[in-house]
Every structure is written in structure tokens, then in C-alpha cells.
C-alpha positions, 0 to 999 in steps of 0.5 A: 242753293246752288254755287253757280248762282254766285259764280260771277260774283263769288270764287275761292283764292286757291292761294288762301282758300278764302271766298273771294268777292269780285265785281265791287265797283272801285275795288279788286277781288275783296274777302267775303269773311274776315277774322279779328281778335285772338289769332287772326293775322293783321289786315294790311290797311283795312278797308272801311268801304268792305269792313264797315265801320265796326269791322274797321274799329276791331281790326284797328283795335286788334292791330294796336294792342288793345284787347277785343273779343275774337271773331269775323266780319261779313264784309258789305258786298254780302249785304247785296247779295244776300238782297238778291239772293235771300241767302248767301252761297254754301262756299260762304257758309262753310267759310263761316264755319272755319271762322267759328272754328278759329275762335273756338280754338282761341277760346277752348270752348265750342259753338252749341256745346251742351258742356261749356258753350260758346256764345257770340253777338252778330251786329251790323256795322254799314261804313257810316254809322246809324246808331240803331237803325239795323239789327243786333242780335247777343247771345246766340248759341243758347238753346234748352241744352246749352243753357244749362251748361253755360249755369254750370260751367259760370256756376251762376244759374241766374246769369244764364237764364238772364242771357237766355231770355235775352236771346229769346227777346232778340231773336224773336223780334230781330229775327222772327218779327215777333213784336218787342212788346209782347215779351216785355209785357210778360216781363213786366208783368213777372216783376209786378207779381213778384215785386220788383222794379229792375230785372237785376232784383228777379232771381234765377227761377224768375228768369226760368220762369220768364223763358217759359212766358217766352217760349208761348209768345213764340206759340202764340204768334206760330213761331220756333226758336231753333235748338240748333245754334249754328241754325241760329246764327245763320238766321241772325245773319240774314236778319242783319243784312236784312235790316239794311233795307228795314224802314227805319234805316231807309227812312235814316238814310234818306234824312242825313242823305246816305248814299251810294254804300255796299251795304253794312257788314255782319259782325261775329264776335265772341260774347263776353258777359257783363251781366255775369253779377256785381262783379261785371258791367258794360257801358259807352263812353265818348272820349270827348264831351259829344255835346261840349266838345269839352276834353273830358271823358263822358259816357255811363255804364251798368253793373249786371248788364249787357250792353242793350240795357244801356243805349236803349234807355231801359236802365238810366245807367251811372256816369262812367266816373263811377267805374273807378271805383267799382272796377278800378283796375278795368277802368285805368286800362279804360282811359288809357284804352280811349286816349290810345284810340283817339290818338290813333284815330285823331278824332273823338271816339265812340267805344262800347266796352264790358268789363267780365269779372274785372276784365275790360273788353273793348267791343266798339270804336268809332268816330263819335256822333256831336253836336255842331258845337262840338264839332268846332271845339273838338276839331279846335282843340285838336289843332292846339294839341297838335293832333291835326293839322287845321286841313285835317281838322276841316274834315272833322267839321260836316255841313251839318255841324254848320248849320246846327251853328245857325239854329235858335238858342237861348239868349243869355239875359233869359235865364234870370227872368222870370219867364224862365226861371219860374216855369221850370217844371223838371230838369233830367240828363242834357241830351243834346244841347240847343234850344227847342220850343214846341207843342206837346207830342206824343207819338212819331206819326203825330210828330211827322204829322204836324211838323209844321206847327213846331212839335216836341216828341215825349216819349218814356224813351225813344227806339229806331222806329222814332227816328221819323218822328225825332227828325220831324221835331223841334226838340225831345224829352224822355223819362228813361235813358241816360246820355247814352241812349238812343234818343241822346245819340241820334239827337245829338247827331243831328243837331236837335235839342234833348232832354232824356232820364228826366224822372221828374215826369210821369208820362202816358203815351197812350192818354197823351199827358205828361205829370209832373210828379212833384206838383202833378200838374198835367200837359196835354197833346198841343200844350207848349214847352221849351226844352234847354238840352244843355241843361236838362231844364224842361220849362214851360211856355215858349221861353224867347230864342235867338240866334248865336253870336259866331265867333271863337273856334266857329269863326277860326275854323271857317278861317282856316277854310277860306285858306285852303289853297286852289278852293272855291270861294263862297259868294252870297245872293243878296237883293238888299243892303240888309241881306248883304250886311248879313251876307258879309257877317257870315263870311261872303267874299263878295254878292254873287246874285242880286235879283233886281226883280226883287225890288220891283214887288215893294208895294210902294214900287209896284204900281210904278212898275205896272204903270212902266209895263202897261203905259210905258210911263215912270221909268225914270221913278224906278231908276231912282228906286234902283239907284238907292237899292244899289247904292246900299248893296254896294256901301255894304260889300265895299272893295268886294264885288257885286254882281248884279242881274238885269231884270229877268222874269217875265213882265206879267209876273208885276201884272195882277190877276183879272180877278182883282181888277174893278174900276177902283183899281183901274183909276189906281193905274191911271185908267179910265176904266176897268175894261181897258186895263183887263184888255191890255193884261191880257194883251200881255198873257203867254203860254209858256212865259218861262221860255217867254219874253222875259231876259235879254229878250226883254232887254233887247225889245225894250231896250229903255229898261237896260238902260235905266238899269245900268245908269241907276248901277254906275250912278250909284257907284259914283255917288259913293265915290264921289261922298268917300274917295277911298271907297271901292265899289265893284258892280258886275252887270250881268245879262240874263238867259243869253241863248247865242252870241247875237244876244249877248253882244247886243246886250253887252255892248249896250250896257257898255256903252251906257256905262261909259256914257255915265261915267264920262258925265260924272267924271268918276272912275268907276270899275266895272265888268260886264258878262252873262248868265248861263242857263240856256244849253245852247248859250252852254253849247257855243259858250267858247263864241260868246267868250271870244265876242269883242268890242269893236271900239277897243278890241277887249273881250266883251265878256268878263265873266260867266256864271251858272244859273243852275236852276233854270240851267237844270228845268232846261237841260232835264225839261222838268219845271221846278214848280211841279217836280214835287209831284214826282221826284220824292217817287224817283228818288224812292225807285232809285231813277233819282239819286238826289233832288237835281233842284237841290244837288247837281246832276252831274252826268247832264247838267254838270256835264253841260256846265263844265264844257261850257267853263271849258270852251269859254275859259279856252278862249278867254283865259281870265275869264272867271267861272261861277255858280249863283242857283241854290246848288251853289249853297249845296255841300254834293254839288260844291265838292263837284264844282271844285272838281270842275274848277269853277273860281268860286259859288254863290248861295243865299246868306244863311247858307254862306257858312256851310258853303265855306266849310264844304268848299274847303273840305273839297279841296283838302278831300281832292289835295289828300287823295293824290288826284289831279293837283294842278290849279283852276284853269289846268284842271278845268281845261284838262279834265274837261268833256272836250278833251274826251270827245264827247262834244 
């Protein structure tokens, strides 16, 4: 391939000699390779954004003192490259042939020597973990060759027979496509001929055997294993950066909603052997209990084995503890390793280790995937300890973590009733704790297929290609596997109750039953059980859930969010008391949208409704209705402010279908007959009634219906003042879908006059604001002339608030209906024209552009004028991050969303605060950062 491909990207630093890469978005020219271990020189602030976040962890481990195999990094940028290209440019390869060299000189042993061999791993490592998702190829640089100096240099035959059928494995289905499958089916074929149940029982001239096998399963499917071991490597350093756009990993990032990354880097470093025999290992261990959050070591290890055997489940391992007294000495520097790198790193850590004839290694660190309930502790604890402050630790809490909080679990009386504790069947390893309960799966297409019903996946144990069918499920139970397998990882991750190693259970994937070995009694596909991943307890039936109590570290955390200066404060949309009682539970400073449409579909309400649209009869029923509405919304939020909407759909939307109408029905409504009520529904029919008569346009031509509205809203203000002085009602009446400023002062100063008009009758003070919603782009446009309206009667703006309807605001800005965008979107998304559901995230370039000139010209004009979001962007962790960028006062979401919208909020400004930007308040940088200060209006 010729270097004047690159040459835009790619150039040699004549200073260094090292193959630089320009054009990364955000950064200067970056290093194409990066060495670590051994003699490489430390790297002044590493880059997790080129590094990855594996190449980051050995830099930093290398940089304080901590022992890692030697080797280098293909630093991300590659990865895209070598997407367009299908390869990478000569320059790029000799420079991984002088980062080999470096490690041969380090370690005295060379790279395909037939006399003692050196070997290297080659991992991926993307900035944000994906545990599984890309490809891992160990051992490379065994050949037919070196095999036999690797036995003779070790003195151990079986050890390198072991590695070399490792490789064999690996390479074939990494690298080739060779099928997993097909190279177990001969290992578990060679181990029941020959009696065994674990590899580590087959001798060396069983592994001879078994490379033999191997080598005609790369005949059978028409493929060669290279002799030559820097072909090799090569390979495996394509099929790594390859892997970045596998389905699995696709399929990875679109569930936890990755983004905007280079890619993952390529990791070479220097193999050290853990299946070298009894006097070797390797594990993973977290430096905190990752379901818990518990202070207390937690991870498991294998003797005789390398580092696969344990995170894929293939051999339920030893709990780390163990260690001790196998490797005593590999596993004092081991905890002091771990505290060493939590220290460093403030957070709870992830490692991978293998201990070589006694000596510990260190291969990976990284911030270690938790459950929600893990989140909150350990991020707690810290701030105890002193290794955080409470802003730092916000940043250890995700949205995520949040919601985790909010799922189902088991209530704690449960557990001593016989619903529970006669129909426990198996108990295995605690996975990932929480509460599951669901039918029976036994396959990730079935899973997908039948999310809806509510499913458990049983597997005997779980690989990246389930990921589909593990995020699709309630919960998962695995035979095989130990906390640290994937199935435990990825659960854990996300949140999803797990049962794994339970050997109670034989399980047939292929005839779709499980057996309990002690009872044998069998379940079928679609037969329910509940799972308590804390426990490891698998029961069966559906063992009754509910939802936790928030309190402790959840509630002090959320605290410390709401304490963060300068940052947006988080509202809820509720319609009814019972909503708003909740929303206050959860932490809503106040109801930043009540629908009053809402409470026109009662059944009981709705033919008033109808009969008031159709025959302009029984107004006066619904502002009592409203009235009591009102009032419990109001008693509930108390000295907290409720905005409230005037009514906003469409008239025909209370109307029903023709087809329900006969003479029955008719009568219902007070009509003589069938044919007249059908005539005056169709009277009332529009095209488009979205852009339709619905809104302000309703309130204006049928002025009675804002009226009654704002009397049943003041009047129920004042009859909670008038049962409790000391109560602090705060309505906030908003006119919908304003397109300009005639709309608007029309709108206002009715509903301010019929206010003061009932507060005079009442003779009760009650403490109002009046101001709009803004969706329509022309009421965006001119939104500093609808700020500036004032009231001629007193000369006060008439407007004192605006807020975002960012639903309606995005179908209008984008032309795209909400309704019908499912058709399209998810195929947007898959060819990159969308990056995220603009229903569900902000788009920021139009839409957001849109909203901040208009907060901007509004606020210029009227400086205490407050600036809000009420669509469901306002519940969205992406979309608060770019609303407190704006500088909007606060959001607003429904009340289930309320807690991550606490957390994200403070996480934004402790994340803007920490990266030195603009650290003026609000108004400031609304003002100063705004499209109208760069001429783009």
C-alpha cells in the first residue's frame, strides 16, 4: 500500500522519528504508536481519548511503580483508518517493528525465535469500556517452530502446547471467522475420550494431539494459520480494529448510547504466562464489591490458566481470597497493587492480573463497571474517606446508576413467606443483584423476540453475541461462570439481575429445559421464575416485587446535586395530586407542566367535555372539576411553584370516532338523534389539526374556555389560603403554542385580568405569574418582542416566564411528526444522518440553536425573566448537559425521571466548572454565548 494514501493524515516527527497522526478532531498532531513497561519513557498526561482506556491504565500503572508487562499502544485514530483503508501505511508497520524490538531488548528473548520465543497478547481497549465486545487474540508468535522452543526453553511441554492450542482457538475465530464452536467440539470430544473434565487434567501429548484436530478444522473451513509470527501479529491487529464495527459491539454502543469516539486502540504487550502449572495463575478482582459497593476485595482467580478461562465462564474460578494462601507473597503486592491504583485513580478499580512462577504482573486497570447501588455507596464512602470531594464524586454516579435505583426489587417481609422460601429450586453465584421475574428463554433471538412478555435468558454461560438478548431480558442465570464472567460484568453494568455458576441446574439449550439436578424436575421455554441476583437464589413462580425506599447514600448524593452551584434545577410534569405527591418524593423542586387536557378524559368528565365543545353547555361543571384538580396539585407542591397550561390540544381529540356513534350514544349528549351529533363531529374535522385550532388559538376564539381555566386556578389558590393562612400556593399560567407577540398580549392580559378579577372577589392575596410556552419558531424568532409586552394598566411585563416545549418545538423546527418518526429514525441513526432520536436528545445545532436565541433575546430584554424546558428532553442526561451549557434556570420531566435529572444536572456543572470554561452565572453566559453575539441571527 502506498504511503501517499496517508499522507494527509500520517507523517513522521523528524525530532522523534515517530509516526505522527494529524487531523483528530480537538487535538494536535497525536503518536500513531506508544510504548509502556520496561524501558519505555513516561508519558506526560496521557490521553485516554488516543490511548484507550487499557492503554491509559498501563501507562498510569507503569508511571507509578507498578509492575506490567512491557509493550505499546495503536493509539485510536488508527482505528479509523484502518476502517477506510483495510490496512494501515508501511511507515506505521516498521514502527511496530522498532516498538517489538524495544521489548525484545527489555526481555532478552525475540519475537518468532525458534530457541526461546517471545509472545505477545493484542487486545483492543476503546476510551470507554466494552467488556467483550472487541476482539482478544493471547499467544501470538507460536508457530509449528517456536512451539517447540517455547517447551524447551519453559522445560514444560504441556504449557506450550496449552498456549499453542490456545492461539490456534483464537486466531482461527478472531482473526479467520472460523467458528468457536467447531474447535471446542474437538476439545470436548478429545476430553471424553480420554476421561477428563477440565483441560488442566489433559496431558501434553493430548494437547499435541488436540493442535493436530485444530489444524484440520482450519483445513476444513479452507483456511491457514500463518508460520510466520510477525504475519501474525499483523493480522491480529487488524481483526482488533476490525471488531470496533463487529455487531456485537455496534449493537453494544447503541444500547448504552456510545458516541462520538475515534475508535479503540491495539494493545501489544508481552505475554506472561499463568498456565505455566501450579505454581502460576490469573485472575480479576474489583477493589470494591461492584454489586455492594461494599469496601471489601471481590474478584476470583485460577490456577494453571490464562486470563480467557476466567471472564468467559469456561472454569467457575476460586474467590480471590483464596490467592492468599496459594501465592502469599504474589498476593500481598496484589492488595497493595489495588489500593495503590484506587488511590491514584479515586474510583473503584477493575484489574486483570497473572501471577508467573510466583511473580504478580498487573495487565489491566480501569474503572470498574457497578450496579446503581453500588454507585451511591462507593461514591458515598469516598467522600467519607476523604478521596473525593462530594462534586468529584457526582461524577462517579451515571444516569444509569439512577435508574437502577427505580427498578423493582424484593420487599423485605417476602422472604420469609412461603411463596419464597418453599420454591427456592437452586442457588448459584450473585451475579448482579436486583429482582427479576420472567418466562424462561433459552436463546438471544427468542429474548429479543419476546422482550415484551418479560423474559429471563438461561444459558450455560453467556459470550458477546448475547449481548442482544441479555439487555432485552428482565434478568439471567447461568450454569457456568463465576462473578467475573461476562454475563456477571455486562449485568452488572447494566443494571440487570444475575445468577451465574449456579450448578444446581443442568441446562439444554438445544431442547430448551432446565433440571434441577437434585429433584430433576424440569422448566420449559415460557415457564416463570424470579431471580434474586443478590443472593443467588433462583425461585420459582413470580415472587411478588416492589419498588426501594430512597434513602441513605441515594438521598445525600442527590443532595449534594442539588447543591451544586449555577446548575439547572430539575421540575416534574405532573397532572394530579398523586403525581405531584410523587414528584415531590423524588426531589421536583416544584411542577414545571401540568397538562389540564389530562384531566378532561376522566370518564366521568368526558361527555361534559363533549357536550361544552358540540353544544357550548356545562362550562361551569368543568371549572369545578379543575377547581379540585387544582387545588390538590397546589396542597402537594406547597411554597413550590406549579406551572399550569391552558388547555392545548385540539377540541376533536375529546370528540368520538363516527364509528361509535348510534342513537344510544346520541341521547348520551342530549341529542335527538344520531344523524346531528355525526354532522356536527364532522363540522368540527381539520386536516392538520396539529397546526389546527388548538392553543392560544382556542383560547382566543373561544375566549369562555380561558376564563373558566384561570378562575378554577386562582380560586383554588384561594380556598387553600383561606382553610390555612400560612399556605404558599404559587400558580404559574402558561398560554400554549404562541406564534407572535398579538397572540400572546391577548392571551396574557385575559388571563390577567380574570385573575385579578377573582382575587378582588375573594379578597385573598394570591401570587401569580403569567407567561407562555414556546414551540412555535416564529414565537422563537421574535421572543425578545414578546418578552418586552407590557401591561398597559401598570407598565409591569407581562410576561414572566418562558418555557420550552421541546417537543412540539422539534416536529416544528425539523417538519418531522413525532408519531411517524419510528418509521424512519432507527434507520437515520443506523446510516449516521442521526446521531441520537432528536425526540429523545436535543438537537443541538437546530433545535437548541433555536431555543437559546430565543432565552437570549427574551432574557435581553427582560432580565428576570426565568427560562425553562418542560418536553421530555427535560428528563434527558445529553440534553440537560447542553441546557446547562445555555444557561436555562432550570428542566422539567415526568416524576420517575426527576432523580436522574438531578444527578445529570449536577454533574453538568461540576463537568463545565472542572473544565475551566466559561464560569460566569446564568444570565452571563446565556447572554454572552449566545447565537446573537455570533451573528448568526
Amino acid at each position: 500500500m502506498s504511503t501517499a494514501t496517508y499522507m494527509s493524515t500520517m507523517a513522521v516527527d523528524q525530532d522523534t522519528a515517530a509516526t505522527m497522526i494529524s487531523g483528530v478532531p480537538g487535538k494536535d498532531r497525536v503518536p500513531a504508536v506508544v510504548p509502556f513497561g520496561g524501558s519505555a519513557p513516561k508519558v506526560p498526561n496521557p490521553d485516554k481519548d488516543i490511548l484507550g482506556g487499557k492503554g491509559l491504565g498501563l501507562q498510569e500503572m507503569s508511571s507509578i511503580g507498578i509492575d506490567v508487562p512491557p509493550g505499546f499502544t495503536l493509539t485510536t485514530p488508527l482505528c479509523q483508518v484502518y476502517d477506510k483503508h483495510g490496512d494501515l501505511p508501511e511507515e506505521l508497520w516498521a514502527e511496530v517493528d522498532k516498538a517489538i524490538a524495544r521489548v525484545e531488548a527489555d526481555l532478552g528473548r525475540k519475537f518468532g525465535d525458534p530457541e526461546n520465543p517471545l509472545l505477545f497478547s493484542c487486545r483492543s481497549g476503546a476510551k470507554i469500556s466494552m467488556p467483550g465486545m472487541m476482539d482478544t487474540v493471547l499467544n501470538v508468535g507460536l508457530t509449528k517452530e517456536t512451539v517447540e522452543g517455547l517447551a524447551k526453553s519453559t522445560g514444560n511441554r504441556r504449557f506450550a502446547y496449552d498456549a499453542y492450542r490456545r492461539l490456534l482457538d483464537m486466531f482461527g475465530d478472531v482473526v479467520l471467522g472460523i467458528p468457536h464452536e467447531a474447535f471446542e467440539d474437538k476439545l470436548e470430544s478429545l476430553k471424553n475420550r480420554v476421561g477428563v473434565l477440565d483441560d488442566v487434567d489433559l496431558t501434553a501429548e493430548h494437547l499435541e494431539e488436540l493442535c493436530e484436530s485444530y489444524y484440520k478444522v482450519y483445513e476444513e473451513y479452507g483456511k491457514v494459520f500463518p508460520q510466520d509470527a510477525k504475519a501474525q501479529v499483523k493480522a491480529c491487529i487488524g481483526a482488533v480494529f476490525g471488531s470496533w464495527n463487529s455487531e456485537r459491539a455496534i449493537k453494544y454502543r447503541e444500547i448504552n448510547q456510545i458516541t462520538s469516539l475515534l475508535g479503540t486502540a491495539c494493545n501489544i504487550q508481552a505475554m506472561v504466562f499463568g498456565n505455566l502449572g501450579p505454581t502460576s495463575g490469573t485472575g480479576v478482582a474489583f477493589s470494591r464489591d461492584p454489586g455492594t459497593g461494599k469496601n471489601e476485595l471481590k474478584g476470583e482467580y485460577l490456577v494453571n490458566a490464562q486470563g480467557e478461562d476466567v471472564v468467559a465462564g469456561i472454569r467457575t474460578p476460586l474467590p480471590i481470597k483464596a490467592m492468599e494462601e496459594k501465592f502469599p507473597e504474589a498476593y500481598d503486592q496484589f492488595l497493595k497493587n489495588v489500593f495503590k491504583l484506587e488511590q491514584h485513580f479515586k474510583d473503584m478499580q477493575d484489574v486483570e492480573f497473572t501471577v508467573e512462577n510466583k511473580k504478580l504482573w498487573m495487565l489491566q486497570c480501569r474503572s470498574g463497571k457497578r450496579t446503581g447501588q453500588a454507585a451511591f455507596m462507593i461514591a458515598n464512602d469516598m467522600v467519607d474517606e476523604g478521596l473525593l470531594t462530594p462534586e468529584e464524586a457526582l461524577l462517579k454516579v451515571e444516569p444509569d446508576h439512577v435508574q437502577q435505583m427505580l427498578h423493582p426489587t424484593f420487599a423485605s417481609d417476602v422472604f420469609s413467606s412461603p411463596v419464597y422460601k418453599d420454591n427456592i429450586i437452586a442457588v448459584g453465584l450473585a451475579g448482579g443483584p436486583g429482582a427479576a421475574v420472567g418466562k424462561v428463554v433459552f436463546s438471544t433471538h427468542t429474548a429479543e423476540e419476546k422482550t415484551a412478555e418479560g423474559v429471563i435468558l438461561v444459558r450455560e454461560n453467556t459470550s458477546p453475541e448475547d449481548v442482544g438478548g441479555m439487555w432485552a431480558s428482565k434478568g439471567i442465570l447461568t450454569s457456568r461462570g463465576g462473578v467475573t464472567s461476562h454475563a456477571a460484568v455486562v449485568a452488572r453494568g447494566w443494571g440487570k439481575p444475575c445468577v451465574c455458576g449456579c450448578d444446581d441446574i443442568l441446562i439444554d439449550e438445544e431442547a430448551k429445559t432446565f433440571v434441577v439436578k437434585e429433584t430433576g424436575e424440569v422448566f420449559k421455554e415460557g415457564d416463570v421464575i424470579s431471580l434474586n441476583g443478590s443472593t443467588g437464589e433462583v425461585i420459582r413462580g413470580a415472587v411478588p416485587t416492589t419498588f426501594p425506599e430512597f434513602k441513605g447514600s441515594f438521598g445525600r448524593i442527590l443532595g449534594w446535586a442539588d447543591d451544586v452551584e449555577d446548575s439547572c434545577k430539575v421540575l416534574a410534569n405532573a397532572d394530579s395530586g398523586p403525581d405531584a405527591k410523587k414528584a415531590r418524593e423524588l426531589g421536583a423542586k416544584g411542577i414545571g407542566l401540568t397538562r389540564t387536557e389530562h384531566m378532561f378524559f376522566d370518564p366521568k368528565r368526558l361527555p361534559i367535555v363533549r357536550g361544552w365543545i358540540l353544544q357550548g353547555k356545562g362550562l361551569e361543571f368543568l371549572g369545578e372539576f379543575q377547581r379540585d384538580d387544582f387545588k390538590d396539585i397546589l396542597h402537594e407542591m406547597d411554597g413550590l411553584p406549579v406551572t399550569i397550561r391552558l388547555l392545548d390540544p385540539p377540541l376533536h381529540e375529546f370528540l368520538p370516532k363516527i364509528s361509535e356513534v348510534d342513537e344510544e350514544f346520541a341521547k348520551s349528549l342530549n341529542y335527538t338523534d344520531a344523524h346531528t351529533l355525526i354532522k356536527d363531529i364532522e363540522e368540527m374535522h381539520e386536516e392538520n389539526p396539529m397546526l389546527g385550532l388548538r392553543g392560544c388559538r382556542l383560547g382566543i376564539c373561544r375566549s369562555e374556555l380561558t376564563v373558566m381555566q384561570v378562575e378554577a386556578i386562582i380560586n383554588a389558590a384561594a380556598d387553600l389560603l383561606e382553610a390555612n393562612p400560612n399556605a404558599k400556593p404559587l400558580p404559574r399560567i402558561m398560554v400554549p403554542l404562541v406564534g407572535g407577540v398579538a397572540e400572546f398580549e391577548n392571551q396574557a392580559l385575559l388571563v390577567k385580568r380574570t385573575a385579578e378579577r377573582v382575587i378582588k372577589d375573594r379578597n385573598v392575596n394570591v401570587v401569580f405569574e403569567v407567561g407562555t410556552m414556546i414551540e412555535v419558531p416564529r414565537a422563537a424568532l421574535v421572543s425578545d418582542k414578546i418578552a418586552a409586552v407590557r401591561d398597559p394598566k401598570d407598565g409591569s411585563f407581562l410576561c414572566q416566564f418562558f418555557s420550552y416545549g421541546t417537543n412540539d418545538m422539534t416536529q416544528m423546527t425539523m417538519g418531522i411528526s413525532r408519531d411517524d418518526a419510528g418509521e424512519f429514525i432507527p434507520k437515520y441513526k443506523e446510516l449516521g444522518i442521526f446521531e441520537f432520536d432528536p425526540f429523545k436528545t436535543i438537537d443541538t445545532e437546530g433545535v437548541g440553536w433555536l431555543l437559546h436565541l430565543s432565552a437570549a433575546k427574551g432574557r435581553s430584554v427582560n432580565p428576570n425573566l426565568s427560562l425553562s424546558v418542560c418536553g421530555e428532553h427535560g428528563g434527558d442526561p445529553k440534553s440537560i448537559e447542553f441546557f446547562d451549557k445555555v444557561g436555562l434556570d432550570y428542566v422539567s420531566c415526568s416524576p420517575f425521571r426527576v432523580p436522574v435529572a438531578r444527578i445529570s444536572a449536577g454533574s453538568a456543572a461540576v463537568r463545565r466548572q472542572l473544565k475551566g470554561g466559561d464560569g460566569s452565572k446564568k444570565q452571563e453566559r446565556l447572554l454572552k454565548t449566545s447565537p446573537m453575539q455570533q451573528g448568526r441571527t
